[in-house]
N, C-alpha and C positions, 0 to 999 in steps of 0.2 A: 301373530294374531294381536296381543297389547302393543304391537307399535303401530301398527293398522288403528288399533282403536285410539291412541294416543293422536298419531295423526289428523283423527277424525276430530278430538275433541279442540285441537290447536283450531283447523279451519273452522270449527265453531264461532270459535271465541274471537276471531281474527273478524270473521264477517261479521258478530256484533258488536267488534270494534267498530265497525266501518258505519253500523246502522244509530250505534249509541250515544257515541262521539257529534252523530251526523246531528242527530237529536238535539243534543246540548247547544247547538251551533245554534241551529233554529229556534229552539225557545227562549234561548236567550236575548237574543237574536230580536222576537218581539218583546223582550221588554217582562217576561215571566223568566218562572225556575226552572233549569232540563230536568231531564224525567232521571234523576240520574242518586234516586235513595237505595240506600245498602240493599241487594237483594239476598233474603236467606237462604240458603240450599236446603230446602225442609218443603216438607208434605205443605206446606201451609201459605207457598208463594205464593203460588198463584193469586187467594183468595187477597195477602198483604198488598198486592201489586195496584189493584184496583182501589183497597183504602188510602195507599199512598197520593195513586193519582188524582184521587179526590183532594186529599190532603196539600200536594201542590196546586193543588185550583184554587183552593180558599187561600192559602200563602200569597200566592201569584199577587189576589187581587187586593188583600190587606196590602200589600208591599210597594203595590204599581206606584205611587207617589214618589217613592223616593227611588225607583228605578228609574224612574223618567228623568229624575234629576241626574244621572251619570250611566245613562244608556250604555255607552262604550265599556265603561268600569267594569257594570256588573257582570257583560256578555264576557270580558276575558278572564273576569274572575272564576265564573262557574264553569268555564272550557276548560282553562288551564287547570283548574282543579280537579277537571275529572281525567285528564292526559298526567296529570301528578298521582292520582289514585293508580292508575294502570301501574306506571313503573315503579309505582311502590312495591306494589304485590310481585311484578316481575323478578323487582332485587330478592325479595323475600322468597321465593318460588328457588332462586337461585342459592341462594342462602340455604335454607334447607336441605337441596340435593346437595351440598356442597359439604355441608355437615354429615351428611351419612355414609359420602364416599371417603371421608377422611378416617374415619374406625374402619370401614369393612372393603376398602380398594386392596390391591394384591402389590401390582406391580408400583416400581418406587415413581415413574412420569404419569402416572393416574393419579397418585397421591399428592404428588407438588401438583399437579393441572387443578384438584380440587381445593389443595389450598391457596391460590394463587385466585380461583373461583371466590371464596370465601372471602379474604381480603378486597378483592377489587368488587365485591357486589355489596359489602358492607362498605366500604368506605364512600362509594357510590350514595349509600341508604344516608351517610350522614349527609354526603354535600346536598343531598336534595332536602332534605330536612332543613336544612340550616339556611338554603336558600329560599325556600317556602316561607321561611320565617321572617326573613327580610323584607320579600316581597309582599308578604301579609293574604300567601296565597292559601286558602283551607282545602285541604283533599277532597275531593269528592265520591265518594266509592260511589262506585258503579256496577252495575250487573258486568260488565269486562272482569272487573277490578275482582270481582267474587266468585267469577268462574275459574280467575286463575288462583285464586288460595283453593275453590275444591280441587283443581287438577293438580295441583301442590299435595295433595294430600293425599289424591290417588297415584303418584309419581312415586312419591315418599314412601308406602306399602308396598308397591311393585318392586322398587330397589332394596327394601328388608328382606323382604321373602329370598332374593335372591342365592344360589347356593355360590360360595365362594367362588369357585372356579369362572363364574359366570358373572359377578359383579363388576369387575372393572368392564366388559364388553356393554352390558347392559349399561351403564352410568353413562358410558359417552357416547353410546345410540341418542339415550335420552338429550345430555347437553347439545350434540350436534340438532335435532329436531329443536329444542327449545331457541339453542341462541337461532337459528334460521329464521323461525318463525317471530320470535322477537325484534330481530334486523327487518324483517317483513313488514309488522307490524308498525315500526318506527319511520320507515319509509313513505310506508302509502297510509298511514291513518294519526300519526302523535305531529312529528314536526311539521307536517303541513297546517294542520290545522291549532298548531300551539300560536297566544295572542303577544305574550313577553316575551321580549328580546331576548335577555340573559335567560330566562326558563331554554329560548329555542336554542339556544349556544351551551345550554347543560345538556339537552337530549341531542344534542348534536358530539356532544363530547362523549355521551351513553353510545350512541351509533358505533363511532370509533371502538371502544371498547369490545363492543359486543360482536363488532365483525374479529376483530383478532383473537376473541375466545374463540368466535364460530371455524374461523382458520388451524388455533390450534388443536380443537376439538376433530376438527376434520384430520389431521395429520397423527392424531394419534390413534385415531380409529383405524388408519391408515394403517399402520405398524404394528397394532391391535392382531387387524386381521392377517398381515404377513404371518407375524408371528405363530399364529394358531392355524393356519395352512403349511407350515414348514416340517411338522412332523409326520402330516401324511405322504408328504412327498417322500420321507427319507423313508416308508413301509414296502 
């Protein structure tokens, strides 16, 4: 039933990858801001959403001046910043399961998979920082970007509650769905539409990554379930 619903919430977030992203292209695109300011997960969005939009109307047109003057500039700076937002929160999404499987995993290759999680989604979180910085590119959160810190959060409660016995199956249900849906993600909605070169050759280098966790996440899940099939067989 919660991987059903997990899954439900990934293709959420996946298709407003595809409509937000699409977004940002287009407004930028004409020479304004994309619609693309932090959304809250609170009783109160909806009504925020509308003042926002308003709030990019009047920027847009104080701004158009000096948009006009590097067209090109602005369009990749506001893209690339909100495809920089997404895999922030991704590392971070990762980051967090990766920290809770490290206290409360059982078996010792759940343990090293989450620390090896941990390490390469952190180090990950710096090169792209460190490369934003260079490039002088600013994050953009995005309603994507905020849907995956709330699913971070309800990811992160699901795997506490967990009873021991049941945490390391649970942890890499989850990682196989996340890294999947992430390599999805990066496929058909970030590096298509990213505008810097070096930006596309670091989510190019993130892709790689992410398919060999998704690999060995598979392969342990794999073993997982041997495993815990093995002793009804010997009944």
């Amino acid at each position: 039933m919660m991987r059903h619903h997990f899954k439900h919430r990934f293709a959420v977030i996946a298709a407003l990858a595809a409509s937000v992203l699409g977004s940002a292209a287009h407004a930028s695109g004409r020479g304004g801001h994309a619609q693309l300011s932090p959304q809250q997960s609170s009783p109160q969005q909806q009504v925020n959403l509308q003042q926002q939009v308003n709030l990019q109307q009047q920027v847009s047109q104080q701004q158009v001046s000096q948009q006009q003057a590097s067209p090109k500039g602005v369009q990749s700076q506001v893209l690339d910043g909100a495809v920089a937002g997404v895999i922030s929160a991704s590392n971070q999404f990762e980051i967090v399961q990766a920290t809770i499987a490290r206290r409360q995993a059982r078996s010792r290759e759940v343990k090293d998979f989450a620390r090896e999680m941990l390490e390469s989604h952190s180090q990950s979180a710096r090169r792209l920082s460190a490369l934003l910085q260079r490039l002088r590119i600013k994050v953009q959160p995005t309603r994507v970007s905020s849907m995956l810190i709330g699913h971070s959060s309800v990811v992160a409660a699901y795997l506490r509650r967990q009873p021991a016995r049941n945490f390391d199956q649970a942890f890499i249900a989850a990682q196989v769905m996340t890294h999947r849906h992430t390599l999805r993600m990066l496929d058909e909605q970030l590096i298509p539409r990213v505008k810097d070169q070096a930006l596309k050759e670091e989510l190019q280098r993130i892709r790689g990554e992410v398919a060999s966790h998704l690999d060995c996440a598979q392969a342990i899940q794999a073993t997982l379930a041997k495993q815990q099939s093995t002793p009804h067989r010997g009944r």
